[in-house]
C-alpha positions as CSV (number, residue, x, y, z in Angstrom):
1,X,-13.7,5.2,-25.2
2,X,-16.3,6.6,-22.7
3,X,-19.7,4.6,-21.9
4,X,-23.1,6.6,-22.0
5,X,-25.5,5.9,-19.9
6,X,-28.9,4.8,-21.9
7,X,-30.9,6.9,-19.5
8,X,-29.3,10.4,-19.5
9,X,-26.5,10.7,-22.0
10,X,-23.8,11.7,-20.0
11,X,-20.5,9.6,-20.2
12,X,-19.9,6.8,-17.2
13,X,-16.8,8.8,-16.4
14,X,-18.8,12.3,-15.9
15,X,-21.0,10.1,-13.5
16,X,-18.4,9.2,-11.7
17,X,-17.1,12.3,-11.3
18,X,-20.2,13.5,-9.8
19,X,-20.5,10.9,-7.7
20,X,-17.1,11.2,-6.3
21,X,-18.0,14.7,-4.8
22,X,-20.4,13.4,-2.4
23,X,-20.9,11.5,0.2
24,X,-22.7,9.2,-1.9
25,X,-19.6,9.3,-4.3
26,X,-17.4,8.0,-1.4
27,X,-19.3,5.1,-0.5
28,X,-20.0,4.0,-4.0
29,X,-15.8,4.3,-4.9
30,X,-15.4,2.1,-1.7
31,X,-17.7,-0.9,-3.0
32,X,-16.3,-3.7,-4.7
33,X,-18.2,-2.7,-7.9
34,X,-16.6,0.7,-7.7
35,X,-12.8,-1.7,-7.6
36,X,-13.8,-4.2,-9.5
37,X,-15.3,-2.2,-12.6
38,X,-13.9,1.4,-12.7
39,X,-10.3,0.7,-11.5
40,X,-8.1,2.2,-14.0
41,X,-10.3,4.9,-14.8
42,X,-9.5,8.7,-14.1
43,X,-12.4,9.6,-12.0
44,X,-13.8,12.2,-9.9
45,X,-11.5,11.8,-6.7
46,X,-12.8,12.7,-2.7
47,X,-11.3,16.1,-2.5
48,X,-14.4,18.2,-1.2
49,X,-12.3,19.1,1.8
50,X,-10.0,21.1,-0.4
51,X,-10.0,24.0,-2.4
52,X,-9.9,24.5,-6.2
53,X,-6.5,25.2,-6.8
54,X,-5.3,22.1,-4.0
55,X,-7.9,19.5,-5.9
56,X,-6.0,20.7,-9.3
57,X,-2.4,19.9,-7.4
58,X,-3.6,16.6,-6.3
59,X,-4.9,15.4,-9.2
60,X,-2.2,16.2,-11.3
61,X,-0.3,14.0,-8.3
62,X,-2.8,11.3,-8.7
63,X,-3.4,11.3,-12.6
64,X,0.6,10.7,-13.2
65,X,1.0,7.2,-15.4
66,X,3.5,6.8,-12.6
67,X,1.5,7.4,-9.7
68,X,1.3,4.3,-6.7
69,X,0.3,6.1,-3.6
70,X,2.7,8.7,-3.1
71,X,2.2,12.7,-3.3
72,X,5.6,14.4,-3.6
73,X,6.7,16.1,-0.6
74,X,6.8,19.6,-2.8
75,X,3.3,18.8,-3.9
76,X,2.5,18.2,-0.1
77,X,4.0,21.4,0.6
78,X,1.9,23.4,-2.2
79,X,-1.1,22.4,-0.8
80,X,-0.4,23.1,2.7
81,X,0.5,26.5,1.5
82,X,-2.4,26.6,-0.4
83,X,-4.7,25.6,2.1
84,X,-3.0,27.7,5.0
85,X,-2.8,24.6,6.4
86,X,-0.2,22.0,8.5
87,X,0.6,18.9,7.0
88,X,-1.3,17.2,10.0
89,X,-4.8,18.8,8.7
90,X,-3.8,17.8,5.1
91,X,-3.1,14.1,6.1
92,X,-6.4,13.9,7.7
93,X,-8.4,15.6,4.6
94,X,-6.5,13.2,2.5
95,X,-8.0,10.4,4.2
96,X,-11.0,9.7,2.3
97,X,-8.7,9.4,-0.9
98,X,-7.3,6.7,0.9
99,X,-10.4,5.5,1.7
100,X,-11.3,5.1,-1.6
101,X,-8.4,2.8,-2.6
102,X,-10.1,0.0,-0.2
103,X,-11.1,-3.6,-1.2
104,X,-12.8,-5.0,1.3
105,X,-15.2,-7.4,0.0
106,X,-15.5,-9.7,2.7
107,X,-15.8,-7.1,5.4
108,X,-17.6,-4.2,3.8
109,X,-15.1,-2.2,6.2
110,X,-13.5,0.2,4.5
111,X,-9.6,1.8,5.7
112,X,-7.5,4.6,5.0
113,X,-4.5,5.3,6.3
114,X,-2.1,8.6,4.8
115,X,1.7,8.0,6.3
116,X,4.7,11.0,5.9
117,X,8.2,10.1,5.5
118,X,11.1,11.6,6.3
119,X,11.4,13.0,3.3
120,X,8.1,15.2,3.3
121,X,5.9,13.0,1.0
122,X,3.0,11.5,2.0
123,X,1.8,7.8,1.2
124,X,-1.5,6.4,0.8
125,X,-3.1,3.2,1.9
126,X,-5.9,1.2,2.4
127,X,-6.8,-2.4,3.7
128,X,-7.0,-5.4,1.3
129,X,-8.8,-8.3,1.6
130,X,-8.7,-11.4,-0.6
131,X,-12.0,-13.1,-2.1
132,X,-12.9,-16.2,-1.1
133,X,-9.3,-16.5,1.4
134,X,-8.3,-16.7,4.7
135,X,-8.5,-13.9,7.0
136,X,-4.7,-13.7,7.5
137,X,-3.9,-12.9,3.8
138,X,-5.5,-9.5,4.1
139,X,-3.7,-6.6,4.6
140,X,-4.3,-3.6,7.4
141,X,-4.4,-0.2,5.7
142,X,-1.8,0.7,8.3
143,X,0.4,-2.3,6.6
144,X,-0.2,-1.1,3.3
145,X,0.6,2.6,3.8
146,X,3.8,1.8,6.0
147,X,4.6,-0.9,3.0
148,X,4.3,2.0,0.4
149,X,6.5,4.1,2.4
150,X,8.9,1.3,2.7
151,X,9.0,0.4,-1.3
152,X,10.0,4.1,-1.9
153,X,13.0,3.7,0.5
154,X,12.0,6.3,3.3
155,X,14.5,6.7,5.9
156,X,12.0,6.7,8.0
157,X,8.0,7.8,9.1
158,X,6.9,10.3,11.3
159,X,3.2,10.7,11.1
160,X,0.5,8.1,10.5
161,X,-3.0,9.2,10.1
162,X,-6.0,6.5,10.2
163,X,-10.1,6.8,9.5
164,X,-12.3,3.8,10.0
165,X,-10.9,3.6,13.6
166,X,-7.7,3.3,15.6
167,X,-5.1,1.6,14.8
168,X,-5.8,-2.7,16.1
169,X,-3.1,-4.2,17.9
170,X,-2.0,-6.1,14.5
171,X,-1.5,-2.7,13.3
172,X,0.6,-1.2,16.3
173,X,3.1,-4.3,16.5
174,X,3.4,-3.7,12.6
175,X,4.4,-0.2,13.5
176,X,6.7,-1.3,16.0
177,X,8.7,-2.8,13.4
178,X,8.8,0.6,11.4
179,X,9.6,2.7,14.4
180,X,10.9,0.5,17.6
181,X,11.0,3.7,19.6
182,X,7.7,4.3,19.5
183,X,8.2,7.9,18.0
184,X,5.5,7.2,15.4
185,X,3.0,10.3,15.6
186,X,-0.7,8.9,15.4
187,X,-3.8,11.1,14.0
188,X,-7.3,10.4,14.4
189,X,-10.0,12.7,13.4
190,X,-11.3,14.7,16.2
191,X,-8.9,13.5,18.9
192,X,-5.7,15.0,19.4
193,X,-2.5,13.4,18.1
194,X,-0.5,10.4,20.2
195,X,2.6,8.7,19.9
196,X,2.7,5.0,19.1
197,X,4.5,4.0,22.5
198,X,1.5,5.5,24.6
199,X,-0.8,3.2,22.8
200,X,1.8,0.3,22.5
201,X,2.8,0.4,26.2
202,X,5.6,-2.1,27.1
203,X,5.6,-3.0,23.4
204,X,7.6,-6.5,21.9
205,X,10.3,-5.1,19.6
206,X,13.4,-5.8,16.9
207,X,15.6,-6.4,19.9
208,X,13.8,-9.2,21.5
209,X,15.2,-11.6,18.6
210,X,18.2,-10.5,18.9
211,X,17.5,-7.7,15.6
212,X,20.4,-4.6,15.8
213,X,17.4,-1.9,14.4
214,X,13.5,-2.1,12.7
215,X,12.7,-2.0,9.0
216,X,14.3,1.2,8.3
217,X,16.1,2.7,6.3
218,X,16.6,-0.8,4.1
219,X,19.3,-2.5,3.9
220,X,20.5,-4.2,1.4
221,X,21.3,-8.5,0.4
222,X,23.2,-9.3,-2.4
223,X,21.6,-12.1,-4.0
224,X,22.9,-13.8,-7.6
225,X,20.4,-14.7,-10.2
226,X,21.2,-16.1,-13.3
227,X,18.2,-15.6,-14.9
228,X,18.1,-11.8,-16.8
229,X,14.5,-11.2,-17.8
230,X,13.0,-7.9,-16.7
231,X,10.3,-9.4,-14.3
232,X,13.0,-11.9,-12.6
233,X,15.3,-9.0,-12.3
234,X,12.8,-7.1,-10.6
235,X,11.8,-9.5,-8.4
236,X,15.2,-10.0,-7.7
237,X,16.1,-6.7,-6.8
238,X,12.8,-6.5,-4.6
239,X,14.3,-9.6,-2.6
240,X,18.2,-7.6,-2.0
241,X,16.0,-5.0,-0.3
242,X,13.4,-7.2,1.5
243,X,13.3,-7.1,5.3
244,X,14.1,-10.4,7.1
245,X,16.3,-10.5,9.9
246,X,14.2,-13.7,11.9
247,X,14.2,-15.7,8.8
248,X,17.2,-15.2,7.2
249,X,15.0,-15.5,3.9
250,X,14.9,-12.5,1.8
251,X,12.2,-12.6,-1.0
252,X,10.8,-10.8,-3.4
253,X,7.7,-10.7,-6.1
254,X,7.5,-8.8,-9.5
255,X,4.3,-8.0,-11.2
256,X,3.9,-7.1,-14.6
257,X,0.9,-5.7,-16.1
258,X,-0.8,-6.3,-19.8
259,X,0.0,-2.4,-20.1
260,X,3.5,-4.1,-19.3
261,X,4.0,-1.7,-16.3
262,X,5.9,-3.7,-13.3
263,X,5.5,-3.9,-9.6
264,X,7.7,-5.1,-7.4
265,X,6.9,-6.1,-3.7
266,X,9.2,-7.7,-0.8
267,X,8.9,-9.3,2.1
268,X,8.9,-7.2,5.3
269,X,8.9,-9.4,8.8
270,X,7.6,-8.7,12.2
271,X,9.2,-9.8,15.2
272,X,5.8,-11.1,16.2
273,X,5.7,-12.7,13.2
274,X,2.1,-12.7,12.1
275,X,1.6,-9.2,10.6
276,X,4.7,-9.9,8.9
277,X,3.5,-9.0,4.9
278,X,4.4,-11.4,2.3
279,X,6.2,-9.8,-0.9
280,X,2.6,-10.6,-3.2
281,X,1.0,-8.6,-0.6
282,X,2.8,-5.8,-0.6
283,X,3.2,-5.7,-4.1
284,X,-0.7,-6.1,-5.0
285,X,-0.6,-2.6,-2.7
286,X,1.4,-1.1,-5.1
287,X,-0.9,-2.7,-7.9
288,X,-3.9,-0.9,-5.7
289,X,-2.5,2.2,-5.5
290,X,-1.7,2.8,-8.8
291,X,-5.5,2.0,-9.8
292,X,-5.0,-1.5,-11.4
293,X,-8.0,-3.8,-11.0
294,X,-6.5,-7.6,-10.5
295,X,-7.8,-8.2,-14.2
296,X,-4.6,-6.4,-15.4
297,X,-1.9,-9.0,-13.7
298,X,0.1,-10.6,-16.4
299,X,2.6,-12.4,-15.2
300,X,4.2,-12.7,-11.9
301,X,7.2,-13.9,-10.5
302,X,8.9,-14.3,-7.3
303,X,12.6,-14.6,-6.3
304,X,13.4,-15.9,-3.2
305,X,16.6,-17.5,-1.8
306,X,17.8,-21.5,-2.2
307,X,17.6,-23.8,0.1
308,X,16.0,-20.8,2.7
309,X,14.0,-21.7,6.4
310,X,10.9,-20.5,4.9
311,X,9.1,-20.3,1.1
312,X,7.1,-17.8,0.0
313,X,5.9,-20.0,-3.1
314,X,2.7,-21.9,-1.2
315,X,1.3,-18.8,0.0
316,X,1.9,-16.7,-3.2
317,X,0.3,-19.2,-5.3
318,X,-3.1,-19.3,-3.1
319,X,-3.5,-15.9,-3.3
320,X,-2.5,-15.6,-6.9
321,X,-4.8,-18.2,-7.4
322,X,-7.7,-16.8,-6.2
323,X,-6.9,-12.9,-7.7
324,X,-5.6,-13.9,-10.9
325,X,-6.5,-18.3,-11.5
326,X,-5.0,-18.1,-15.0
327,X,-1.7,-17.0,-14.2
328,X,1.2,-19.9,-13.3
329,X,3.4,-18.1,-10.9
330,X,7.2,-18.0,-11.9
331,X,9.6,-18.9,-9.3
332,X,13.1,-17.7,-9.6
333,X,15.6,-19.3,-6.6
334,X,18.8,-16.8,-5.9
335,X,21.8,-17.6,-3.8
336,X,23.8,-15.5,-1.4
C-alpha cells in the first residue's frame, strides 16, 4: 500500500512524515502537489510547536475516519493542560495545521484560520481557491473556519485566530454575520488580541435588512422532499438548517464520496451579500478538512427550494464542473 522511493528505500508516507516536521515540510504540504497527490494520506502533521504527548492527542483527533476540522473541546482541554498552556496559545500553535489544509493554486497564498465555539472545540480552516474560476468562488480561510463551526451547530464563536495576515474586509463583514455585536475575539501572532468591532468600526450588520439576529445558533426550515435517497436527504436536511434571511431561499448540497462517506454543506448569507458562501462551498470545506482530494467526489446533489428568488444550480454546476467535470450535478426542488 505504501510507495518506496527508488532512491532511498524509505516509504512515500515516512517522507512525508519527515517532511512535515520542518519548515520545509510546511511549505511542501501547502503546495498544490502536496493537495492534489497526498490528500487522504495519514502524514506527518505540523505540530513542532507541541510536545510529545500533545502531538499524540492531536493526531489521534486528526486520524479519526470521522474527523472534518474539529478538535473536541476535551481534547482542546488535554492539550492546554498538557502544554500548561491557554487555549489562546494553543489556537495560535495550531495554526500551521490549518495552514496545511490550504488550496491555493491560483494565488500560492496560503491561510489558516483555528475558530473556538461556545462549546470549547476548536475548528480548523483554510482558504480555497478554484482552478481555472473566477476569483469570487474562492473561499477566505476565515469563511471556511466560521463555516465549519457553523455545520457543527455552535451556539456561537468566541475566538478566531488567523496566520498569513489579518483578517481582509471580506473576512470581517463575514464575521459580522457570525457575531453582529462585534464580540468576536481576534488573534494574530505577535500582536495582542482585538475584538472584531475595533477593526470593523461602524460595521453594516443583520439589522440593516431588516434580519431579527446573525447566523447563530441555526435555525431551522421545514422543507418537504419527496425524494428519499440518502444523498437527497442529506442535502435536504443541509437546506432546513441553511442561513438565508435576505433571500428567503434556503439550500443545501450533499456530497458523497467513492468511500461513500457524505458531506453536507448549506448556504449561509451575508447581509452584504457577496461573501455570502454557497452550500458547494461550504461543503467542499468539509471535503477539505476531512483530507479528501476532489478526485474522491462521487456524486453530488443539491436541494434547494421551488420556485425560490435565487438558484444555487448555475453556480454549483461551474464549480462542480471545473473540480469534478465527470459528475452531473443532481438537483432536488423542496417546498415549504
Amino acid at each position: 500500500m505504501h510507495s518506496r522511493s527508488a532512491d532511498n528505500g524509505i516509504s512515500r508516507r515516512a517522507a512525508l512524515t519527515r517532511l512535515g516536521a520542518s519548515a520545509l515540510g510546511l511549505r511542501f504540504m501547502n503546495s498544490s502537489l502536496f493537495n492534489q497527490r497526498a490528500m487522504g494520506e495519514t502524514v506527518g502533521l505540523p505540530l513542532s510547536k507541541f510536545s510529545e504527548r500533545s502531538r499524540t492527542l492531536l493526531s489521534q483527533a486528526v486520524e479519526d475516519p470521522e474527523f472534518s476540522g474539529r478538535i473536541p473541546a476535551d481534547v482542546v482541554d488535554a492539550v492546554a493542560k498538557s502544554e500548561k498552556a491557554s487555549v489562546d496559545d494553543v489556537m495560535l500553535r495550531l495554526l500551521p495545521l490549518a495552514q496545511s489544509y490550504s488550496r491555493a493554486p491560483i494565488s500560492n497564498f496560503f491561510v489558516g484560520v483555528v475558530v473556538r465555539g461556545a462549546s470549547g472545540s476548536l475548528y480548523l480552516g483554510a482558504n480555497v481557491e478554484i482552478p481555472g474560476q473566477c476569483l469570487g468562488f474562492a473561499v477566505h480561510a476565515e469563511q471556511a473556519a466560521l463555516s465549519n463551526a457553523y455545520m457543527n451547530s455552535e451556539e456561537s464563536v468566541t475566538t478566531l485566530a488567523v496566520v498569513g495576515g489579518a483578517p481582509c474586509g471580506h473576512c470581517r463583514q463575514f464575521m459580522e454575520e457570525i457575531s453582529p455585536a462585534g464580540e468576536i475575539r481576534v488573534l494574530i501572532p505577535n500582536r495582542p488580541p482585538v475584538k472584531l468591532a475595533s477593526i470593523l468600526p461602524m460595521a453594516f450588520g443583520p439589522t440593516a435588512l431588516g434580519a431579527t439576529q446573525g447566523a447563530l445558533p441555526i435555525r431551522t426550515t421545514n422543507l418537504a422532499l419527496t425524494a428519499s435517497d440518502a444523498l437527497s436527504a442529506a442535502a435536504l436536511n443541509a437546506a432546513c438548517r441553511s442561513y438565508a434571511p435576505y433571500s428567503k431561499s434556503p439550500a443545501g448540497v450533499a456530497i458523497r464520496t467513492t468511500a461513500g462517506r457524505i458531506f453536507q454543506g448549506c448556504y449561509i448569507e451575508n447581509v452584504a451579500f457577496n461573501p455570502s458562501l454557497s452550500p458547494l462551498q461550504t461543503a467542499l470545506v468539509q471535503l477539505i478538512l476531512a483530507g479528501q482530494p476532489y478526485s474522491s467526489i462521487a456524486a453530488v446533489t443539491l436541494a434547494e427550494v421551488e420556485g425560490a428568488k435565487i438558484s444555487q444550480r448555475a453556480v454549483t454546476e461551474t464549480v462542480l464542473g471545473a473540480l469534478a467535470p465527470q459528475l452531473k450535478l443532481e438537483v432536488v426542488l423542496a417546498r415549504v
